[in-house]
C-alpha positions in Angstrom: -114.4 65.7 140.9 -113.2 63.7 138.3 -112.0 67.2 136.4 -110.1 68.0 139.4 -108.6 64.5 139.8 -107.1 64.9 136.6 -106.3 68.4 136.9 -103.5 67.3 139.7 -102.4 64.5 137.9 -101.2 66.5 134.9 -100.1 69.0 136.9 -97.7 66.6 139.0 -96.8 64.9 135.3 -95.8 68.6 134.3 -93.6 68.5 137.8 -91.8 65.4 136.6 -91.0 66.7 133.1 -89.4 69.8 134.1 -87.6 68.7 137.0 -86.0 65.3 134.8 -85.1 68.1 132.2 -83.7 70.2 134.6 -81.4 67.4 135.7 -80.7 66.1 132.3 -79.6 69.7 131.3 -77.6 69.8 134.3 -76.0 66.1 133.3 -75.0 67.2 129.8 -73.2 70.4 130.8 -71.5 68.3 133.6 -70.5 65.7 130.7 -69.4 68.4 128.1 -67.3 70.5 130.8 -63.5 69.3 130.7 -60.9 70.4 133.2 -58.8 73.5 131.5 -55.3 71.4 132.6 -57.2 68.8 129.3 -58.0 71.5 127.2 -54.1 72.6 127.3 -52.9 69.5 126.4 -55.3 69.2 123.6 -53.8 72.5 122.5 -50.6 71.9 122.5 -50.7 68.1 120.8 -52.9 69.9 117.9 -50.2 72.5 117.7 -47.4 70.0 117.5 -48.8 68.0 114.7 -49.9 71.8 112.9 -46.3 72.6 112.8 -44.2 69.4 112.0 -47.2 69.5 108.9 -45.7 72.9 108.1 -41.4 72.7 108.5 -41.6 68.8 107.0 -43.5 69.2 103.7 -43.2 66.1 101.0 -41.1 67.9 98.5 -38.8 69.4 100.7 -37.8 66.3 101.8 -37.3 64.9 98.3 -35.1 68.0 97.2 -33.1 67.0 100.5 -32.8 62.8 99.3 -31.7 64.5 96.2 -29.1 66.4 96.7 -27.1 65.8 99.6 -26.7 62.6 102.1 -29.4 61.7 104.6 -27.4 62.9 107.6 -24.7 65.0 108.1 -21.0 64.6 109.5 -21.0 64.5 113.6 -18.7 67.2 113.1 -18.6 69.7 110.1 -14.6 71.0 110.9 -13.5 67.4 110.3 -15.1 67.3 106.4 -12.6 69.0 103.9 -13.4 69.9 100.4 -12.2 67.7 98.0 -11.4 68.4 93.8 -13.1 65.4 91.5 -10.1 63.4 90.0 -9.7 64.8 86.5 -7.7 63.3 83.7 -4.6 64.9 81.6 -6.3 67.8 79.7 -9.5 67.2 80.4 -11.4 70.9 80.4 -14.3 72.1 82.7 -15.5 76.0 84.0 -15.0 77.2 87.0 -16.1 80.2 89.2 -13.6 82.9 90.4 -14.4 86.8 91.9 -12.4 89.3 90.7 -13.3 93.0 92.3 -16.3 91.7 93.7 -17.6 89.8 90.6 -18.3 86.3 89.5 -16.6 85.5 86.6 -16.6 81.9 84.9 -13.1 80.3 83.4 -12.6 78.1 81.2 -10.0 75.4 83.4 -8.3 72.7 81.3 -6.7 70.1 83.9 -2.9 69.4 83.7 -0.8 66.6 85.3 2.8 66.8 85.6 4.2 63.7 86.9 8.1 64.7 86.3 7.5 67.6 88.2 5.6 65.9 91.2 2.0 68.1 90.5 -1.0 68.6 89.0 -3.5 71.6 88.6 -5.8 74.0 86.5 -5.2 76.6 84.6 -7.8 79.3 82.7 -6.6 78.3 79.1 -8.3 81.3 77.6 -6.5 84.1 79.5 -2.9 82.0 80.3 -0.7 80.3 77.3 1.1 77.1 78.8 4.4 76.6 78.0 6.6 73.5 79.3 10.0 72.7 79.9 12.0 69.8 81.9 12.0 72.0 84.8 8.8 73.9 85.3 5.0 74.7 84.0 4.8 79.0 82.8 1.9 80.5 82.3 1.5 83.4 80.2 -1.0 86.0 79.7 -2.6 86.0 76.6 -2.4 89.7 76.3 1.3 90.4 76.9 3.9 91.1 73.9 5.6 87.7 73.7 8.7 89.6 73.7 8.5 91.3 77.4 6.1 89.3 78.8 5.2 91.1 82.3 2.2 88.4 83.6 2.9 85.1 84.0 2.8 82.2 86.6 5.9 79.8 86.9 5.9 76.4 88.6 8.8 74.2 89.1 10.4 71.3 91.4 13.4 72.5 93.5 15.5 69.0 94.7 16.6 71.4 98.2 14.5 70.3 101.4 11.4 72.8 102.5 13.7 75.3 104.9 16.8 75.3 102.4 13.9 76.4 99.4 12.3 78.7 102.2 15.8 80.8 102.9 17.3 81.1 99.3 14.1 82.6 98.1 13.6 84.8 100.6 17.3 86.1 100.9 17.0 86.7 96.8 14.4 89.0 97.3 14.9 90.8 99.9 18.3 91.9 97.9 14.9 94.3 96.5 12.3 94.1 97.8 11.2 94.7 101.5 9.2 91.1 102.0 6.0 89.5 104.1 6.7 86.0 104.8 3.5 83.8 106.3 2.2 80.4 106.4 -0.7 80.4 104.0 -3.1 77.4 103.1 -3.6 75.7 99.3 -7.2 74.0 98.9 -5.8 71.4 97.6 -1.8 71.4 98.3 -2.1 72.5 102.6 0.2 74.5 104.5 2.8 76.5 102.6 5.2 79.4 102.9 3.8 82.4 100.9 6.1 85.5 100.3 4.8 88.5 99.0 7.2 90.8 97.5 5.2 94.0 96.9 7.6 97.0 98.5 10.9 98.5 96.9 13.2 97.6 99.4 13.9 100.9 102.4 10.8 102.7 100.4 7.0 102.7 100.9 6.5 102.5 96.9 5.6 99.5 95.1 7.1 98.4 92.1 6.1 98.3 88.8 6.8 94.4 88.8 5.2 92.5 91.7 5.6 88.9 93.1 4.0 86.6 95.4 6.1 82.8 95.6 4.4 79.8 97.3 6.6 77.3 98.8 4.9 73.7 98.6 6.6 70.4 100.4 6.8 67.5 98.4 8.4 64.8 99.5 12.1 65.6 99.8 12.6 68.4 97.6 9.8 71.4 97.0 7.1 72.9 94.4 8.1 76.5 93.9 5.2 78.7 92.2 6.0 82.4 90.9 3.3 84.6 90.3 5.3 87.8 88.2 2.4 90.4 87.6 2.3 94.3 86.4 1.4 96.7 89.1 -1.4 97.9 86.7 -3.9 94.8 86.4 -2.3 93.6 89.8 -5.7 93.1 91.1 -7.2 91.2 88.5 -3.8 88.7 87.6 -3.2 88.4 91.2 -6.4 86.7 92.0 -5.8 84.5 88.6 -2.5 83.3 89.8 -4.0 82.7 93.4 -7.1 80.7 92.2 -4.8 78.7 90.2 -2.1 78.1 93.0 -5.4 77.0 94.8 -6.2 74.0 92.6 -2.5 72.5 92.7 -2.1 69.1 93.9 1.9 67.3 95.1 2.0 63.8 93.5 5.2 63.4 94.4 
């Protein structure tokens, strides 16, 4: 009797302990479950920090600090590039392409306060010589005797449209011209005439100019650019970098 009696009660102790595992089982997977609209936003929070990890790493950030200002202009077509202020002969390289190559230059800086200007010219390719009424710059390369390269830059006392209608009338006595507003770096808006046709022909000449007209206060900064039709390519780009860096103090 007694063996029986404690027969049932381990049997109904056995009950118990399977049926409080059963529901602590069944409490545990009902605590671990989370509702998939939790596990998405989980997701997406990890992802989040995972990328801005990625795209904002500590030495970027320092080359940034560096090397440029901490934010940028509101509006990028509103900033203008600007030339460092450079003293009276003070010499420097520059960058220029000529067919489709990078070539450095040797600049030296030049101020012309008579003449209303300053600018930069490539000192190994380009002889300066001055007078009281304009800045020429030769090739190095041309006989000094028939020289057939060479920049000119003067003051003309006329007004802008005066300047504008005397050069292109002399011209066109021979050549056929293109007259257009063209933009300096460093000088602005400016009349450019390019006198590359024989005039009632489709030839060019052997001799080829291109003038910039430049306002300056009342009068005008004239620049000549005289260049054989042979290295036309090359000088031409030479005389046009150059025209770039010119400055009106006047």
């Amino acid at each position: 009797m007694k063996k029986a009696f404690l027969t049932i009660i381990v049997s109904t102790a056995f009950v118990f302990a399977l049926t409080g595992c059963s529901k602590t089982n069944q409490a545990g997977k009902e605590g671990a479950s989370v509702p998939s609209n939790e596990i998405v936003e989980i997701q997406e929070v990890k992802t989040s920090v995972d990328e801005s990890e990625q795209t904002v790493p500590v030495a970027d950030s320092e080359v940034i600090l560096e090397n440029g200002p901490e934010s940028a202009p509101a509006d990028d077509s509103q900033s203008k590039p600007t030339s460092p202020a450079r003293a009276d002969g003070e010499q420097f390289e520059g960058v220029i392409m000529i067919e489709g190559m990078e070539e450095v230059v040797a600049y030296e800086h030049i101020i012309n306060e008579s003449l209303g200007f300053e600018m930069d010219y490539d000192y190994n390719s380009f002889e300066r010589r001055s007078d009281n009424n304009r800045e020429r710059f030769i090739s190095v390369y041309d006989d000094p005797a028939n020289i057939e390269n060479y920049l000119d830059v003067e003051y003309r006392a006329e007004d802008y449209g005066t300047v504008c209608a005397s050069v292109s009338e002399s011209l066109s006595e021979e050549y056929e011209i293109i007259t257009e507003t063209y933009t300096l770096d460093n000088a602005g808006d400016c009349t450019r005439i390019d006198a590359s046709c024989i005039k009632g022909t489709n030839e060019m000449p052997e001799q080829l100019q291109m003038v910039y007209i430049i306002p300056a206060g009342d009068g005008c900064i004239v620049g000549t650019a005289h260049y054989y039709i042979v290295g036309s390519e090359g000088f031409g780009k030479r005389f046009s970098a150059m025209m770039h860096t010119l400055s009106v103090i006047r």
